[in-house]
DOLOFI-599242 format. One line per field, with one value per atom (N, C-alpha, C): residue number from 1; residue in one letter; atom name; x, y, z. Coordinates in steps of 0.001 Angstrom, whole numbers, plus 500000, padded with zeros to 6 digits. Atoms other than C-alpha are relative to their C-alpha. Example, Ala and Ser with C-alpha at 12.3 -4.5 7.8 and 13.67 -1.06 7.14 Angstrom:
BEGIN
k: 1,1,1,2,2,2
r: A,A,A,S,S,S
a: N,CA,C,N,CA,C
X: 500890,512300,500900,499180,513670,499230
Y: 498810,495500,501200,498810,498940,501090
Z: 500000,507800,500000,499940,507140,500730
END
This chain:
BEGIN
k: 1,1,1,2,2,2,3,3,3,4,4,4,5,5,5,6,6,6,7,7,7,8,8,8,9,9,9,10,10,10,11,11,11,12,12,12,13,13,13,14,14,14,15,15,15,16,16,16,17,17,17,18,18,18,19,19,19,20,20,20,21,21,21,22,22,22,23,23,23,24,24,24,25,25,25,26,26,26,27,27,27,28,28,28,29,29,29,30,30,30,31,31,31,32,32,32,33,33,33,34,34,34,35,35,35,36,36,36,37,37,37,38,38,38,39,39,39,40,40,40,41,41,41,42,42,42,43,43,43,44,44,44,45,45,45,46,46,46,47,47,47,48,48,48,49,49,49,50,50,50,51,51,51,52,52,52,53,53,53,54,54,54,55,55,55,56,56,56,57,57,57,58,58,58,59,59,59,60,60,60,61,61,61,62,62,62,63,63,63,64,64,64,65,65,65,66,66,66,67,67,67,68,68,68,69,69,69,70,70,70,71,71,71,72,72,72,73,73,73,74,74,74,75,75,75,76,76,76,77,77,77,78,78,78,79,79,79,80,80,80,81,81,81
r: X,X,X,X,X,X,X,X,X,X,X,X,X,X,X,X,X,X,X,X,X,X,X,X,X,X,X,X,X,X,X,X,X,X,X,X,X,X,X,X,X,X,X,X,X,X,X,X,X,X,X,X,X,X,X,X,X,X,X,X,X,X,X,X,X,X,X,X,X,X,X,X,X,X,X,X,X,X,X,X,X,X,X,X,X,X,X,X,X,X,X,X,X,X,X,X,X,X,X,X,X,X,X,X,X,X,X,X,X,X,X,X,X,X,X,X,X,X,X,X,X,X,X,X,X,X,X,X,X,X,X,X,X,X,X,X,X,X,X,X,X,X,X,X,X,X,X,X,X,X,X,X,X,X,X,X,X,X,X,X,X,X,X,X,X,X,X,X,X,X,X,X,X,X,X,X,X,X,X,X,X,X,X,X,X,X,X,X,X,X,X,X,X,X,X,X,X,X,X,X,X,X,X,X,X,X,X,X,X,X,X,X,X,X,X,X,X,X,X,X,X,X,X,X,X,X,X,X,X,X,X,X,X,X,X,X,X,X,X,X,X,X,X
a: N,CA,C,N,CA,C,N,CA,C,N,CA,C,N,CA,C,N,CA,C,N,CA,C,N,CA,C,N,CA,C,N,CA,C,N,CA,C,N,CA,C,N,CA,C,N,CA,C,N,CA,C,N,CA,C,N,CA,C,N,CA,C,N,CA,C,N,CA,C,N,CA,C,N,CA,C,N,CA,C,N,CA,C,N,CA,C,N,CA,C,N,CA,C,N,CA,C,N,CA,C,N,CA,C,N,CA,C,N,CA,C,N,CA,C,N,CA,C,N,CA,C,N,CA,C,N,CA,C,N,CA,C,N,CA,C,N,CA,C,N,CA,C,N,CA,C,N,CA,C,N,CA,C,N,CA,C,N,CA,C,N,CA,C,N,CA,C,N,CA,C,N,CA,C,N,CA,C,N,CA,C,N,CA,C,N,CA,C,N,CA,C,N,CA,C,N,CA,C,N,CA,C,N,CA,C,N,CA,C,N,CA,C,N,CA,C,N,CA,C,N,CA,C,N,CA,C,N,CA,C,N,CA,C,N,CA,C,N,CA,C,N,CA,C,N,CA,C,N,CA,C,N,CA,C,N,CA,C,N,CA,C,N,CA,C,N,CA,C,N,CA,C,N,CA,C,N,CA,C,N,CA,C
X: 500656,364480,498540,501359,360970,499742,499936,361437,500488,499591,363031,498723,500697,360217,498672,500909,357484,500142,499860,359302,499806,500184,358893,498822,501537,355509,499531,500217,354908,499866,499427,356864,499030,501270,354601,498735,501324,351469,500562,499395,352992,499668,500020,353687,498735,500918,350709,498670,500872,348576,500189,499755,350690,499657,500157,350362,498281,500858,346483,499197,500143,346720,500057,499744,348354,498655,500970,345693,498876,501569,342445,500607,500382,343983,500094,499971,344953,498406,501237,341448,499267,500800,339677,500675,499512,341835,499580,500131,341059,498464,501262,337247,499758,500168,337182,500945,499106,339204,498659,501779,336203,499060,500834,334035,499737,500042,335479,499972,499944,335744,498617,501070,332430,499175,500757,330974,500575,499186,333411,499072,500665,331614,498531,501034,328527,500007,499532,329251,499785,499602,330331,498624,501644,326527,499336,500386,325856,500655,498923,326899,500660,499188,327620,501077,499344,329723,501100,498881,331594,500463,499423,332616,500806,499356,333820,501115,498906,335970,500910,498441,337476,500719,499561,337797,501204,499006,339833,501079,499031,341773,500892,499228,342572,501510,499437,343452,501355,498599,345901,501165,499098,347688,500761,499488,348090,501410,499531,349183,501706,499211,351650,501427,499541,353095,500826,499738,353454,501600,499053,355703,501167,498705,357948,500585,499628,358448,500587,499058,359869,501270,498462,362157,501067,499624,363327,500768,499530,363737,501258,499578,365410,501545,498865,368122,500612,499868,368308,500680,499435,369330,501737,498744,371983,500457,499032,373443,500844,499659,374032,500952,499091,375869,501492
Y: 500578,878037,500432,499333,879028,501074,498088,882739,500250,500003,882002,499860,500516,880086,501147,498928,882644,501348,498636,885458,499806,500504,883656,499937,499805,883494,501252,498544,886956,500478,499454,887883,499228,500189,885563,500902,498935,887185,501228,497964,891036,499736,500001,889781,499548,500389,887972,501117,499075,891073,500750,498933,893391,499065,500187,891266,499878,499656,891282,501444,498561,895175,500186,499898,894587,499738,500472,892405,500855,499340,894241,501384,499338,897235,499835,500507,895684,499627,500157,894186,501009,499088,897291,500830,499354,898853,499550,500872,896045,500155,499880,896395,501348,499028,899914,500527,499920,899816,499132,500917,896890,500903,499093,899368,501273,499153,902412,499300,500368,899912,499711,500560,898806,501538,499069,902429,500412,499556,903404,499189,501077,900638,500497,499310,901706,501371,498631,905327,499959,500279,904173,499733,499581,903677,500748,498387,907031,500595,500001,908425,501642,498951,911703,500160,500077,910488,499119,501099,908142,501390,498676,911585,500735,498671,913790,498726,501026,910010,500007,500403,909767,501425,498838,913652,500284,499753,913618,499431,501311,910366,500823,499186,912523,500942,498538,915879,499120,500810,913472,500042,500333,912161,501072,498873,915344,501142,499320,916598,499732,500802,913909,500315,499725,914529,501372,498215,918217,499701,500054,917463,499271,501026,914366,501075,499152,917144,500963,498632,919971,499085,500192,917545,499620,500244,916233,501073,498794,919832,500314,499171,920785,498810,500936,917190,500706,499371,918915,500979,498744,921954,500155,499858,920856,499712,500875,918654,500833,498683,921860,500720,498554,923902,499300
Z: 501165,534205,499939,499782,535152,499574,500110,535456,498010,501579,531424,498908,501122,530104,500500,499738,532327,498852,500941,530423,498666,501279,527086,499459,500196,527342,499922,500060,528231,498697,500867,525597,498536,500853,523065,499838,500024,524188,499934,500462,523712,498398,501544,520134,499112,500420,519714,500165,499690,521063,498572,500946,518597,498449,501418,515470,499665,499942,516206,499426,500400,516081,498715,501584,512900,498937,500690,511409,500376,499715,512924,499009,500882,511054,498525,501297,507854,499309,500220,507883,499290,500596,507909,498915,501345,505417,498576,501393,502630,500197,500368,503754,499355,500627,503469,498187,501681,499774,499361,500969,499073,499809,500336,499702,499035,501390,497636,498520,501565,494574,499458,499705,495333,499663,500482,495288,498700,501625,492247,498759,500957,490295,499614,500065,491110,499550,500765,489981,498849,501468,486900,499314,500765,485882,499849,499605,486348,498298,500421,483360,499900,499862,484193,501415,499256,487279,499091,500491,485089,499111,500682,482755,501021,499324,485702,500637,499638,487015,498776,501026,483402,500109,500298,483287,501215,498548,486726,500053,500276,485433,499191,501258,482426,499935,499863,484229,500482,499414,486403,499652,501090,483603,499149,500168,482145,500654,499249,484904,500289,499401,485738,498927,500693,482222,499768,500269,482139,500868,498961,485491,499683,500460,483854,498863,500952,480636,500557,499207,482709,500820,499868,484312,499367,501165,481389,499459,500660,480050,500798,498818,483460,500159,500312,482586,498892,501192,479122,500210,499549,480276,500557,498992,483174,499024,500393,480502,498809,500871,478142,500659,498807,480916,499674
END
């Protein structure tokens, strides 16, 4: 019974170490995201940084489009054969 509840414990602290790991990096992930929104914002008063952010947003979208239209074409196509 000892040697059961010794190993039980152990086995707490392992998990309690690893879900630590978890959180310390989760943490810094959400600070450092605070921070890019935080400089993004700031940017945005700039206003030739806020032009080359929409222009990049733009190209994106563009981009993203071009790519959904060729597969589309490329459904179009098989469905012809």
């Amino acid at each position: 019974m000892a040697n059961f509840l010794k190993k039980a414990f152990e086995d707490m602290k392992e998990s309690a170490k690893a879900q630590h790991e978890v959180d310390k990096a989760n943490f810094e992930a959400v600070k450092t995201e605070s921070k890019a929104q935080w400089e993004e914002a700031k940017a945005m008063g700039n206003p030739e940084k806020r032009k080359e952010l929409l222009q990049a947003q733009r190209d994106e979208q563009i981009a993203a489009a071009k790519e959904r239209t060729a597969e589309a074409q490329k459904r179009i196509d098989d469905a012809k054969k």
